[in-house]
SETOR-217618 format. One record per residue: residue number from 1; residue in three letters; x, y, z of N, C-alpha, C in turn. Coordinates in steps of 0.2 Angstrom, whole numbers. Layout:
N
num, residuo, nc1, nc2, nc3, cac1, cac2, cac3, cc1, cc2, cc3
NUM, ALA, X, Y, Z, X, Y, Z, X, Y, Z
...
//
This chain:
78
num, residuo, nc1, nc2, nc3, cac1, cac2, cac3, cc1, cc2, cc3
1, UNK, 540, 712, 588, 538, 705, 591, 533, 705, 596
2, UNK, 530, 712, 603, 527, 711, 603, 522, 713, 602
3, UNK, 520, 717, 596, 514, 716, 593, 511, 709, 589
4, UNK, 516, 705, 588, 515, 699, 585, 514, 694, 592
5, UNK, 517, 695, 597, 512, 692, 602, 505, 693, 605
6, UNK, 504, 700, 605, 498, 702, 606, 493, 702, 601
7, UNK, 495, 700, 596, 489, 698, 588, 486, 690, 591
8, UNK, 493, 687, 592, 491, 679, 593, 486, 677, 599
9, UNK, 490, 682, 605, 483, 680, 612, 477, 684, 607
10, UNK, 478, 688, 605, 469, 689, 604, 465, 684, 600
11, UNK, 469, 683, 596, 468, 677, 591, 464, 670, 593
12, UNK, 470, 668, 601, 468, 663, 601, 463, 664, 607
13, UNK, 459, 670, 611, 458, 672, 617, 452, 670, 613
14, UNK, 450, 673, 606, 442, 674, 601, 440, 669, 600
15, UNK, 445, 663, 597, 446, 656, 595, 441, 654, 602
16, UNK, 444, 654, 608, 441, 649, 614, 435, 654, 617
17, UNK, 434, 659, 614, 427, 662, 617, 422, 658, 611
18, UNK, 426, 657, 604, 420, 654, 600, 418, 647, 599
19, UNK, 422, 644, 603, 421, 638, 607, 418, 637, 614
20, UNK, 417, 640, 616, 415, 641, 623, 405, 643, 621
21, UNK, 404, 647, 616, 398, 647, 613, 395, 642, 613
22, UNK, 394, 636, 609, 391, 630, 609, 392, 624, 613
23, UNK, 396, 625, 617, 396, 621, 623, 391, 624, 627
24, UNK, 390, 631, 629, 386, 635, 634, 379, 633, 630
25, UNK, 378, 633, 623, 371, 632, 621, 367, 625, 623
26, UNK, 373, 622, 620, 372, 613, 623, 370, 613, 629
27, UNK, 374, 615, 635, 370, 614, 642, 365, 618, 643
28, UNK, 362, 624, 641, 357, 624, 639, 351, 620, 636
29, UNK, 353, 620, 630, 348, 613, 629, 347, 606, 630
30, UNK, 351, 605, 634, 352, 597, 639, 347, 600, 643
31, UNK, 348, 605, 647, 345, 606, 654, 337, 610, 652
32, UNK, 333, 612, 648, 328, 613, 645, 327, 605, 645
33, UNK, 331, 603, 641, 328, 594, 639, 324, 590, 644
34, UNK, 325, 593, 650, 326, 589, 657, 318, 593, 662
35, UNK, 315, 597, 657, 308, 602, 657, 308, 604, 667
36, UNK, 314, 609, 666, 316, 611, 673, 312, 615, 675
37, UNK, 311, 617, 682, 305, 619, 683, 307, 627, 685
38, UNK, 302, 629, 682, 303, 638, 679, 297, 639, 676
39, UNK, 295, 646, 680, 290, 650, 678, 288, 651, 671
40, UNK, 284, 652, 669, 283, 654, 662, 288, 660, 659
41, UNK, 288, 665, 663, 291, 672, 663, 299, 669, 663
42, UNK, 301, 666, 667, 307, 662, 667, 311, 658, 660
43, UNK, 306, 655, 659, 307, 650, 652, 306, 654, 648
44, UNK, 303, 657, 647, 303, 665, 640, 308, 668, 640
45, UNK, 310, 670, 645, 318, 673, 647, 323, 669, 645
46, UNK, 325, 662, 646, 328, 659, 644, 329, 657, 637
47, UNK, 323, 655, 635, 322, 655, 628, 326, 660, 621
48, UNK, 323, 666, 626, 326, 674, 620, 334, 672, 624
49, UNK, 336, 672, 629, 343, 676, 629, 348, 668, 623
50, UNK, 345, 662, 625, 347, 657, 623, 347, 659, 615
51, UNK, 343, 661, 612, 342, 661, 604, 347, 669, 602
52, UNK, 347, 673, 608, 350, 680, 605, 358, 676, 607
53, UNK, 361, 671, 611, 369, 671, 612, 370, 666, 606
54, UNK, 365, 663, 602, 367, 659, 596, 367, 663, 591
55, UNK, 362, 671, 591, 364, 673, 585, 369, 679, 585
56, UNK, 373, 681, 594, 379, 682, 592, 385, 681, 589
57, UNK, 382, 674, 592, 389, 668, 592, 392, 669, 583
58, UNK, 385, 667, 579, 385, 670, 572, 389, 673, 570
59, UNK, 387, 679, 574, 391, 686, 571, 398, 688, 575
60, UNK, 398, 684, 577, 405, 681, 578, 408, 686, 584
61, UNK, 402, 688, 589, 403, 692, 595, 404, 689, 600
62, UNK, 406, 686, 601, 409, 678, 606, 408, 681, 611
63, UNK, 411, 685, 615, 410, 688, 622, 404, 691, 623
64, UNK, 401, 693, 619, 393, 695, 620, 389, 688, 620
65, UNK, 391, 685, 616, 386, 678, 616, 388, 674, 622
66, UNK, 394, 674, 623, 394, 670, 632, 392, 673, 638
67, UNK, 393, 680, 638, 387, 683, 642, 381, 684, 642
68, UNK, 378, 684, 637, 371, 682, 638, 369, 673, 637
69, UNK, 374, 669, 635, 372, 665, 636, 371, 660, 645
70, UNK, 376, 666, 648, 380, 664, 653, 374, 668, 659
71, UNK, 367, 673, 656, 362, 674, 660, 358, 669, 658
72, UNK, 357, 665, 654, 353, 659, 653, 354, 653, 658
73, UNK, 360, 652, 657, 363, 646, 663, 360, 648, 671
74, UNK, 362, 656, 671, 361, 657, 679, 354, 656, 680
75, UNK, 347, 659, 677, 342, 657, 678, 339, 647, 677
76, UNK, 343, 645, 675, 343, 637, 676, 345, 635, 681
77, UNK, 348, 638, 683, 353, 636, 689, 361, 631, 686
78, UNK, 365, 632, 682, 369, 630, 678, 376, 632, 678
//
């Protein structure tokens, strides 16, 4: 029984990291939309980690993609 609870927290832990992905992309890209003010160096930065936590997200590495997408938001201020 509890490995069968521990199958399900993990389950549903993965689930809300893989929702939590596209929510973090979106405030990202609302807040780009808004041409926030950031160095070049800055918005290049931003750019790549934005693009690398979307193509975690794909690969279905959820906690890697909300941490790098989670260094995108800090350099926005977000």
């Amino acid at each position: 029984m509890r490995k069968l609870i521990a199958v399900v927290a993990l389950l549903a832990s993965t689930s809300a990291f893989a929702a939590h992905c596209p929510m973090d992309m979106k405030k990202i890209d609302d807040t780009l939309a808004k041409n926030p003010t950031l160095n070049a160096e800055q918005m290049a930065e931003v750019k790549k980690l934005r693009a690398e936590g979307e193509t975690l997200h794909k690969a279905g590495k959820h906690q890697e993609s909300v941490d790098t997408l989670a260094k995108a938001m800090k350099i926005l201020g977000i």
